[in-house]
N, C-alpha and C positions, 0 to 999 in steps of 0.2 A: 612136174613142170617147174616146181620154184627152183631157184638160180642168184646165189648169192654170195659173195666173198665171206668170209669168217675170220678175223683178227685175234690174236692169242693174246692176251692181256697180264695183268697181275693176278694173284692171286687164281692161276689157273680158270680166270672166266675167258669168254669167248663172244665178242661182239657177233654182230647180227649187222655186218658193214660196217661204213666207214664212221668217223666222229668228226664233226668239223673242232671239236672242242680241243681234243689233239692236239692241234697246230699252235705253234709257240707265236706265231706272227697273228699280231690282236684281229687283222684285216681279216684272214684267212678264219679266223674262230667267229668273227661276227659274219662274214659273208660266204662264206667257202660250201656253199651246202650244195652248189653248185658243181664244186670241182670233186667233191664229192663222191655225187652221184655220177660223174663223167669218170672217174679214176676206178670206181667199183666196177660200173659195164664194161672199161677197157681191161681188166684183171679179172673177168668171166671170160673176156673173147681172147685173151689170148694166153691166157696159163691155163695146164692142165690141173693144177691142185685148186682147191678149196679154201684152203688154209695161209694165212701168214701172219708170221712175228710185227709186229706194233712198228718193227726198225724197218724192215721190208716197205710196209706199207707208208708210211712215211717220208721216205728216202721217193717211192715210187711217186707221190703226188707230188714231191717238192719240185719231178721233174717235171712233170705235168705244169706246174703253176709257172715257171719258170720259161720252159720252152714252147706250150701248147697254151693255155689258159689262163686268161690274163685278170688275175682278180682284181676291181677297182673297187677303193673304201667306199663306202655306200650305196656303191651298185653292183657287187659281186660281179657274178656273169649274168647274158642275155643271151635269148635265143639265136641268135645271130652267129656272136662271142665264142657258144657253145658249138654251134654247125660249125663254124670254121676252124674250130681245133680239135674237134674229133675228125675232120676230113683231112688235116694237117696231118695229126698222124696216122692215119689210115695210109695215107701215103707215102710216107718218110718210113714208114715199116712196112709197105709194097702187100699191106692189106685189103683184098677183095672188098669193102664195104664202103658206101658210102651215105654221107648225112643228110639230114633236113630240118628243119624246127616248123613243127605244128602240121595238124591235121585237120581237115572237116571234123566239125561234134559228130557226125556218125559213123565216121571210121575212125574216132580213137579205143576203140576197147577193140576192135578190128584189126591196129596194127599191133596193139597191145600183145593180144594171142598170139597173131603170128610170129610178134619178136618172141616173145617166151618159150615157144614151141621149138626155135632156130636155135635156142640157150643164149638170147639177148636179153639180160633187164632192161628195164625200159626207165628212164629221167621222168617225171611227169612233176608240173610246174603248179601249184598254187599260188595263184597271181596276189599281186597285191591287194588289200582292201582299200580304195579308191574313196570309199565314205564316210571312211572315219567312225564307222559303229564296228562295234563290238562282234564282230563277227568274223567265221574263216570253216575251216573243216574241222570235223573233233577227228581225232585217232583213238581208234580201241586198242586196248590191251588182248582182248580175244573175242570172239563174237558176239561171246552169251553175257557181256556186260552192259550192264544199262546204265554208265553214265563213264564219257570221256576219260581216259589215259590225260589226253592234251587234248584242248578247247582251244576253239577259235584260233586254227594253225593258218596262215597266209603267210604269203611274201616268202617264199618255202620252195623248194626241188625236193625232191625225195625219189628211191628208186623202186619201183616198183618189179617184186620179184614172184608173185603169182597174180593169178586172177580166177576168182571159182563162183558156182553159186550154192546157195543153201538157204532154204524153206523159199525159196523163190527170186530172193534176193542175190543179188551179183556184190562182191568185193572185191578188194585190190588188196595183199596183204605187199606192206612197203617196208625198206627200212630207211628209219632215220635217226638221227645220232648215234646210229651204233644199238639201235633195237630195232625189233620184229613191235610194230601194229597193225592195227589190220582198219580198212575206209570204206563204207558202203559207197558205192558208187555213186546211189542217187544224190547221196550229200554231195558228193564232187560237183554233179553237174549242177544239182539246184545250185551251189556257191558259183559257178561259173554262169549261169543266165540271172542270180539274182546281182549280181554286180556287175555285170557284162564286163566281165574281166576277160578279155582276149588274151592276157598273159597267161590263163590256163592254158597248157596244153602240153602235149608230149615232145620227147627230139626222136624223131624217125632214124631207123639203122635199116637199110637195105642192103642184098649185096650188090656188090655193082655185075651187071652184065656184060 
């Protein structure tokens, strides 16, 4: 099921998606995590390879931010922002699919499968921390580690390219800056009802009828 672009680097490594770090425009490296995630799902749905050169990909988001995605200095993108430029281009390339931002809490791991299943990753939004403590989602490096990759992640997009479960537990495994971790879910949701951050939540990819 997982579904993810792959970037060729130096030194013969191989990201795990996109890097907002990349980008030479300071805007884009502090807020771009957004376009992102929007520039990785649009280079699943419509390239057949897996793979591309660092210039490829690059060149492909400059177009994105340019004509589709409008990054603003300290607000990146919004759910909104994000609906209306993946539906921009969905149409201007006369692409079957259309957007939405956000879900009911109990159809997001709902629409999640079923994008994954269709070979859609999926955007999913770690809203901001609203209270000012110390707190957000941790990311694991692999399952079986008992203490956070990155602590206290918020104010954050990321793409989410599977979802499975193991010893009972459900994950999301994502990527973000150009690595593979992996998010139990329940931490998602406990960070979403404990700060009633309604900025969590997914961007919906249907096809259109």
């Amino acid at each position: 099921m997982e579904k993810i672009i792959r970037i060729k680097l130096e030194n013969n490594e191989v990201s795990y998606g996109g890097n907002q770090r990349w980008f030479c425009d300071e805007t884009l490296q502090k807020y771009g995590c957004g376009l992102v995630s929007c520039g990785d799902i649009l280079l699943c749905m419509t390239e057949k390879r897996e793979e591309f050169s660092k210039e490829e990909y690059l060149s492909f988001s400059k177009n994105l931010s340019e004509n589709f995605f409008k990054v603003r200095k300290r607000l990146g993108l919004n759910g909104l922002s994000m609906t209306f430029g993946m539906n921009r281009f969905f149409k201007k390339n006369k692409l079957p699919y259309k957007a939405k931002w956000g879900a009911f809490k109990k159809n997001i791991l709902v629409y999640i499968e079923k994008m994954l299943k269709n070979g859609i990753p999926v955007c999913l939004s770690i809203g901001p921390n609203l209270y000012r403590k110390p707190c957000g989602v941790g990311f694991y490096s692999s399952i079986e580690d008992k203490i956070f990759s990155r602590e206290n992640v918020c104010d954050h997009y990321v793409t989410v390219t599977d979802l499975f479960e193991n010893n009972g537990e459900k994950w999301l495994v994502i990527s973000s800056w150009g690595k593979k971790f992996f998010v139990r879910v329940s931490d998602y949701f406990d960070y979403k009802r404990k700060f009633l951050t309604g900025f969590s939540n997914i961007l919906v990819i249907k096809e259109r009828k």
